[in-house]
C-alpha positions in Angstrom: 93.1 118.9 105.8 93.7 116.9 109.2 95.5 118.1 111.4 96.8 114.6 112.6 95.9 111.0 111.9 95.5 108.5 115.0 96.1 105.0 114.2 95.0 102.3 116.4 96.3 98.6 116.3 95.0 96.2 117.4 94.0 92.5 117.8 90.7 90.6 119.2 91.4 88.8 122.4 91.4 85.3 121.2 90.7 84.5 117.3 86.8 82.9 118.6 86.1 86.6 120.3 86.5 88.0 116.9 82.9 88.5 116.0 82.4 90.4 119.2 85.4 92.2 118.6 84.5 93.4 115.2 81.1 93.8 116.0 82.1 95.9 119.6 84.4 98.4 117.5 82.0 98.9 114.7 79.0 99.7 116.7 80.0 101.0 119.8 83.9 102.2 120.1 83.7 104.1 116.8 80.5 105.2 117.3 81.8 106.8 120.5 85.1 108.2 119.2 83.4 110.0 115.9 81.2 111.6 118.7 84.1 113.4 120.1 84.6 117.3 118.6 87.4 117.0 117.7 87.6 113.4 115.4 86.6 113.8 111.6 86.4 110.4 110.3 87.0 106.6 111.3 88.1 103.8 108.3 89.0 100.0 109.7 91.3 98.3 107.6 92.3 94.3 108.6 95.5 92.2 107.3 96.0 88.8 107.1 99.5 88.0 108.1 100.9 90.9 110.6 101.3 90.8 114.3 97.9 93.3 114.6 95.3 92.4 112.2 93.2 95.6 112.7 94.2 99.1 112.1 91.3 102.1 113.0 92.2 105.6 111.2 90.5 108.3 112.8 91.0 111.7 111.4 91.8 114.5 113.7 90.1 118.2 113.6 91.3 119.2 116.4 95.1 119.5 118.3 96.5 115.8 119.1 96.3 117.0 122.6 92.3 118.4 122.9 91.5 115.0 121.3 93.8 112.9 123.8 92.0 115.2 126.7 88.8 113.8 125.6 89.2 110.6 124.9 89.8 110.5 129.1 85.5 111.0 129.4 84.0 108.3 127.1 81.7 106.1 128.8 81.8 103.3 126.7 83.4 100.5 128.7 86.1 98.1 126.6 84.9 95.2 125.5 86.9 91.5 127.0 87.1 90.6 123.1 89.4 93.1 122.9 93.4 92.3 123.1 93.7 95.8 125.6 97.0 95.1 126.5 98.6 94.2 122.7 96.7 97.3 121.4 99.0 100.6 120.0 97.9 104.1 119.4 99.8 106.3 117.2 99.6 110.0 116.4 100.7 111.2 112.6 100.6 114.7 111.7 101.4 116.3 108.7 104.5 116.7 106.9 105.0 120.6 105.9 106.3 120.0 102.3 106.5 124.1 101.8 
């Protein structure tokens, strides 16, 4: 089981950057991120009406904080066709149901 789910919204920088955008996240930012220890798996899921289009699920393996500590020393530089400033992470973790 994860320990935690991160869940990334987030938008392309204009709607004509959106092929770059897609095509940036799939082969380079997730790429990257599912290179980390401590991240599992990565699933992209878009909407058609809500104020983020986008949402990345990455799976953690590791403690919310080891996985935030490494996310500090990827190389990858963010791509303009990404919205930076409109983008929000969120950290879920488990619910003990005991």
């Amino acid at each position: 089981m994860a320990k935690a789910i991160m869940a990334v919204f987030s938008n392309p920088a204009s709607p004509e950057r959106e092929d770059e955008y897609n095509t940036w996240y799939d082969q380079v930012h997730i790429k990257d991120l599912l290179s980390l220890p401590g991240i599992g798996s990565a699933t992209r899921y878009r909407v058609a009406d809500a104020e983020h289009r986008y949402v990345a699920l990455y799976e953690l393996h590791d403690s919310v904080e080891a996985v935030v500590s490494q996310l500090g020393g990827l190389s990858t530089e963010v791509s303009p066709a990404l919205d930076l400033a409109g983008t929000r992470t969120y950290f879920w973790e488990p619910v003990d149901q005991s």
